[in-house]
Every structure is written in structure tokens, then in C-alpha cells.
N, C-alpha and C positions, 0 to 999 in steps of 0.2 A: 489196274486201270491205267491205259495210258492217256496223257494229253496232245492234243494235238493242236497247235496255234495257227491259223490260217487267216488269211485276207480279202477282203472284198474288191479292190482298186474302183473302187466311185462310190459316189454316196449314195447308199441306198436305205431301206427303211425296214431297213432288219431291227437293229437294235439301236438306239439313242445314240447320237453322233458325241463321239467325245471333245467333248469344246474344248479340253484339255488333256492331252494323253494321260498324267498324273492323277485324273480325276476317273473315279469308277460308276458309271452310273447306272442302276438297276429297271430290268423292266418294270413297265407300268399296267397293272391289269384294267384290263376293262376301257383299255382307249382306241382299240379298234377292235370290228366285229366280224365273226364267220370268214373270209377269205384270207383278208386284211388284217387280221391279228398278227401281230409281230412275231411269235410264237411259229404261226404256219408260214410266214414268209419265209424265214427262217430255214424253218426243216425243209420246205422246197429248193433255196438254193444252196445247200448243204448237199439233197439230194441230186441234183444236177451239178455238182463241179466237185465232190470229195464222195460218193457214194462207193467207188471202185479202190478209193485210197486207203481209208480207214475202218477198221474192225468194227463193230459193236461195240463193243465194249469200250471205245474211245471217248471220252469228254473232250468235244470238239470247240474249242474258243474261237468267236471270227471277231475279228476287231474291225468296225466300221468306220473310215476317216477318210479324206479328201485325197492324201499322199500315204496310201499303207506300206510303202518300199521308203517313205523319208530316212534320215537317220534317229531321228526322233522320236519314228515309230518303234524302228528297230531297237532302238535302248528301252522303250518303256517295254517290247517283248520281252527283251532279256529280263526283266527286273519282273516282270508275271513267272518266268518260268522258274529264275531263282527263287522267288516267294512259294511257287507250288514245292519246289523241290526240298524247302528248308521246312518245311509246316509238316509237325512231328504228329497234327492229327488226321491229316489225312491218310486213309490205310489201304494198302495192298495198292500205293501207286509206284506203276513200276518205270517212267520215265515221260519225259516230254521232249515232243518233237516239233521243230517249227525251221520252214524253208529258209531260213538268217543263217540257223547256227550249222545246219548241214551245209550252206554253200559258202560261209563263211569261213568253217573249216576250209572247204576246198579251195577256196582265196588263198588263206593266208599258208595251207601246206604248198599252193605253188609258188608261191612267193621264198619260200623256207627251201623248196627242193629248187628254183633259178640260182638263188645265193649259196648254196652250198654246190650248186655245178659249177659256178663261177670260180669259188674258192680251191675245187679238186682242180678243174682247167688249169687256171693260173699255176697253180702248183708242179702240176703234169706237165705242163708246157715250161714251166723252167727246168724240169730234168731233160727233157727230150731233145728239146731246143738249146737250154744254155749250154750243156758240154760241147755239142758242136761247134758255140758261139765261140766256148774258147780257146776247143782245138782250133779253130778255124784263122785267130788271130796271133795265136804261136805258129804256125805255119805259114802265115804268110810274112811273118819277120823270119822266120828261118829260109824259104825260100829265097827271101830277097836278097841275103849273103851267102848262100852255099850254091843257087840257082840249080838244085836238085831237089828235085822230087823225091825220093826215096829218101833222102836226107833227112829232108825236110817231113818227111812224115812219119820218121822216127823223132824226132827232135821234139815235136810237137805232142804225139803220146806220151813221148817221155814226162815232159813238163805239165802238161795236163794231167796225167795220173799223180804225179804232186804234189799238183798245186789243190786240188781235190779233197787228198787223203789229208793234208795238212790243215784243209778248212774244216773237215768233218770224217774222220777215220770212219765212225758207225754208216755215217750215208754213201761214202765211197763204197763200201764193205759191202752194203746192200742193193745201193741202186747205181748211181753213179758211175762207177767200175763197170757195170756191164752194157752201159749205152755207152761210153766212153772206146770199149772193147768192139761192140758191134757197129761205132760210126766208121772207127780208124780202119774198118774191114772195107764196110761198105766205100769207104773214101776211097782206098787204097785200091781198090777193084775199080773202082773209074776210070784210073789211070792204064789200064793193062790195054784199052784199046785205043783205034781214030774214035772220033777224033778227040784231039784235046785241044783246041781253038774254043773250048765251051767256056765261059767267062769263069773266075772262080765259085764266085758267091751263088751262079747257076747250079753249078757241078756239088758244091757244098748241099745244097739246097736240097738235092735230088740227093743224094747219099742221105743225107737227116730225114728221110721219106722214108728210105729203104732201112734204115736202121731202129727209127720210132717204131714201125710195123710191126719191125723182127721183135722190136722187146716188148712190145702189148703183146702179139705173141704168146712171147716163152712166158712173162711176166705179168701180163695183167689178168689173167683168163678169167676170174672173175668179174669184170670191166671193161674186156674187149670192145664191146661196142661203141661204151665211151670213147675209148683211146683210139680207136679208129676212125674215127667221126672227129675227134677234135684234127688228129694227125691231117685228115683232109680237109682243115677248118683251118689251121695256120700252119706256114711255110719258116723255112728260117730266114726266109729273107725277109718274110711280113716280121718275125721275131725281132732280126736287127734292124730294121729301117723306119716300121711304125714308131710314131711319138708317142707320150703317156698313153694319153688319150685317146686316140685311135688304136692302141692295144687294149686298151680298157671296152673301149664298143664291141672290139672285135669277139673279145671273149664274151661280151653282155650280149649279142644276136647271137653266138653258138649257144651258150647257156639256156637262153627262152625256146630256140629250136629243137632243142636235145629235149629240153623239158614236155614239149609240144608233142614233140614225136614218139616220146615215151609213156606219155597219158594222154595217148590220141585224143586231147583238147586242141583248139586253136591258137594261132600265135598269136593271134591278138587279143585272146584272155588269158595268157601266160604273159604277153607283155605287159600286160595292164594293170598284172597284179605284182611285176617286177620294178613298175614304175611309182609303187607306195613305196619304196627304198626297202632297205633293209631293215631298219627302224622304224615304226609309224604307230599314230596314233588310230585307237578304235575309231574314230570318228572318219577317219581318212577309208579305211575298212567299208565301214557302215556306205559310205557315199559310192565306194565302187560296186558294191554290192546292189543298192539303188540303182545305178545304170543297169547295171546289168539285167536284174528286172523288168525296167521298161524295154527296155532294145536287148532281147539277148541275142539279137541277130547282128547286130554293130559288133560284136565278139565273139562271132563263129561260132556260140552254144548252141551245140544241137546234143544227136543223142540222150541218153540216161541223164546228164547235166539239164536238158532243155526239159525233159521230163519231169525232173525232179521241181523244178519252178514249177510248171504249169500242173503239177499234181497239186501244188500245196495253195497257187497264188488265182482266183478266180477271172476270168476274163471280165471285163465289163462290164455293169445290170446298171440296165436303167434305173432313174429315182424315182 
């Protein structure tokens, strides 16, 4: 048997309004007659809004209340389906479903998959970017006393591959060494033609392109996409010259974007559930989850997402 938990959104005169979610109240026989029986009103708008959703075999719960998306509601669901799910006499039940906990999950996994793209970006973006930051700043103190170029971009390998292996032999060994290796190429090939009047930080900027590329590349193949999409998301000049802050947004609109475009959802219900933080309580949950319900059109849900609401959540009945 499965259970199926669904919603009315208005008051109507199906079953006994619950004056208190916490409170269960049973129908009443014999208080309306022939059309009007709560019984048939019932089965009719069951049949007209879940006829195509649900099996036979389904025990179909509708809960009747003024606000059935509140958060309110939603906790007294959870606590119906844990009670069905923990009650060792009921037999051959094989699960319960109700529109909370499937778009909840999808809440809180995009929320879980924005903060962990954030956390590989940021990470990604210090190999990619920082070796360049600091070839780029031994080179420009070598420059400034030998005023060669060729010198000057030995000198700066030189000390970066150093200063590198000496913070972390195991991450030089693996990652580090070979973006280090493919910048001082790319760098080094800029100079070979006109012009060179290109500003430094320009010329650096453009080589950390050409070199990020080469090592998602050879290196990331599992993650290409990622690594390509960020590469085209931050520059090394946005690297060195954004403050906290604006590095921190910057990687929080590619992370929602990335997420967006990966589970062809909208950015504005990726942002939305990026903006319960990374920590949050159910209750914060429960209320995004509420909007989203009434307005899933203020959050770009359409498709299977839009679906899946208006399977489980009944339009409007009169009282």
C-alpha cells in the first residue's frame, strides 16, 4: 500500500477543517445527504485533481486547511508520515509520498550541490590563478633589476617552483608543478611576438587563460566542463584586484549558474535556495518551499519541477 499526502489550497467541505493541525478529526456520518456527503465530495475532487497520479491501491490523505503550503502544515505532514512509517501494524505498507518531502529534497540537494560548487571553484581558482599570482609578482621584481625579459622569466620559475614545493612537496608533485609549468610556457610565448606595449597584468591575464584551459585539459577530464566555465568566469586580474567580497559573489553567481545550467532549473530557484546559507533551519526550508507553491512562476519552475507541484497540490475549490 502506498500513501499519498496531498492538499486542497481553500477551504472546502471535504473533511472537517482542522482548527488545529495537531488535532485529528474524524468524519461524521449522517451529517450530509445523497450529493453532499463528505464521503462523495471527497471522491469527486480526488477524482478531478489526482486520478492520473495515483495507483489504486493508494490511501490518499487530503488535508483540509486555509494555508496547506504554511510551514505548519508542512511539519504536521512530516509527523503523519513518520507516524504511518513507524506503526509496526500497519502491513504490506510500502512508502509514503507527499509534494514537501520530494521538493524539499530538491531544495535542500540544490542548495548542498551551489555550496559544494562554491567550495571546488574557490579551490580551483587558487591553483589556476594563484601560481600565476606568484609567478607574476617574482617577475616583476626581477624585471625591475635585470630589465630583461628572458631573465626575468627564468628567475621567477625558478623561485616559484620553490617557493611551491617548499609549502607543499605532495601538491607541487601533483597539481601545482604542472600549471606552474604550462603558465611560464604560455607567458613565455607572449613575448616571442609585437606587440609588447600590452600592459603587464593584461598579458599575464591572457596567458592564465591559455594555461587554465591546457590543464582542465590534460587534467581535469572528468570536470572539464566545470573548469571551463569557471576559467571563463574569473580572469587573473578579477583574481588579483577583487576585494573579499566581490571574490566571494563572484564565485556565488558562477556556483548558482553552474548549478542552474546543470539541472536545467532556474537561477532563481537555485538562488533562492542558495540564499538559506549553508546552514539553516527546517523552518527557513519549510517557508521557501511555501513560496514556492503559491508562485512557482516567481522561480522559473516549470517542467517535471512544475509538474510535480501541480500533481500532488489541487488548484482552488470553492467552499
Amino acid at each position: 500500500m502506498y500513501v499519498v499526502v496531498a492538499w486542497i489550497l481553500a477551504l472546502v467541505a471535504v473533511v472537517p477543517l482542522l482548527g488545529q493541525l495537531g488535532n485529528v478529526t474524524s468524519l461524521q456520518q449522517g451529517s450530509a445527504t445523497g450529493s453532499k456527503l463528505e464521503s462523495v465530495l471527497a471522491g469527486n475532487i480526488i477524482s478531478a485533481n489526482f486520478q492520473k497520479t495515483v495507483p489504486n491501491s493508494t490511501l490518499l490523505i487530503v488535508v483540509a486547511t486555509r494555508n496547506a503550503s504554511s510551514p505548519a502544515t508542512q511539519h504536521f505532514v512530516t509527523q503523519v508520515v513518520s507516524a504511518l512509517k513507524s506503526n509496526s501494524t500497519i502491513t504490506a505498507f510500502k512508502g509514503a509520498v507527499d509534494v514537501y518531502s520530494t521538493l524539499n529534497n530538491v531544495l535542500s540537494g540544490l542548495n548542498e550541490g551551489v555550496y559544494k560548487t562554491y567550495t571546488s571553484a574557490n579551490e580551483t581558482e587558487g591553483l589556476l590563478l594563484g601560481v600565476p599570482a606568484l609567478y607574476l609578482g617574482i617577475w616583476q621584481q626581477a624585471y625591475a633589476s635585470t630589465q630583461n625579459i628572458t631573465s626575468a622569466n627564468s628567475i621567477a620559475y625558478r623561485q616559484a617552483a620553490a617557493r611551491l614545493s617548499s609549502t607543499n612537496t605532495t601538491a607541487y608533485s601533483l597539481y601545482s608543478s604542472h600549471v606552474l609549468g604550462l603558465f611560464n610556457s604560455a607567458w613565455a610565448d607572449s613575448w616571442l611576438g609585437p606587440p609588447r606595449d600590452i600592459p603587464v597584468l593584461q598579458r599575464a591575464s591572457a596567458a592564465a587563460s591559455v594555461s587554465s584551459l591546457a590543464y582542465v585539459d590534460a587534467y581535469m577530464p572528468t570536470s572539464k566542463g566545470f573548469g571551463e566555465s569557471l576559467v571563463e568566469a574569473v580572469t587573473l586580474q578579477d583574481f588579483l584586484s577583487d576585494t573579499h567580497a566581490r571574490a566571494s559573489s563572484r564565485l556565488a553567481d558562477f556556483s548558482v549558474r553552474f548549478v542552474s545550467n546543470t539541472s536545467s532549473l532556474s537561477t532563481a530557484l537555485v538562488n533562492a535556495t542558495y540564499a538559506l546559507g549553508k546552514t539553516y533551519a527546517n523552518s527557513t526550508l519549510y517557508s521557501l518551499a511555501d513560496s514556492i507553491i503559491w508562485s512557482p512562476r516567481s522561480y522559473g519552475v516549470s517542467g517535471q519541477l512544475a509538474s510535480l507541484i501541480s500533481s500532488f497540490v489541487s488548484p482552488r475549490a470553492p467552499a
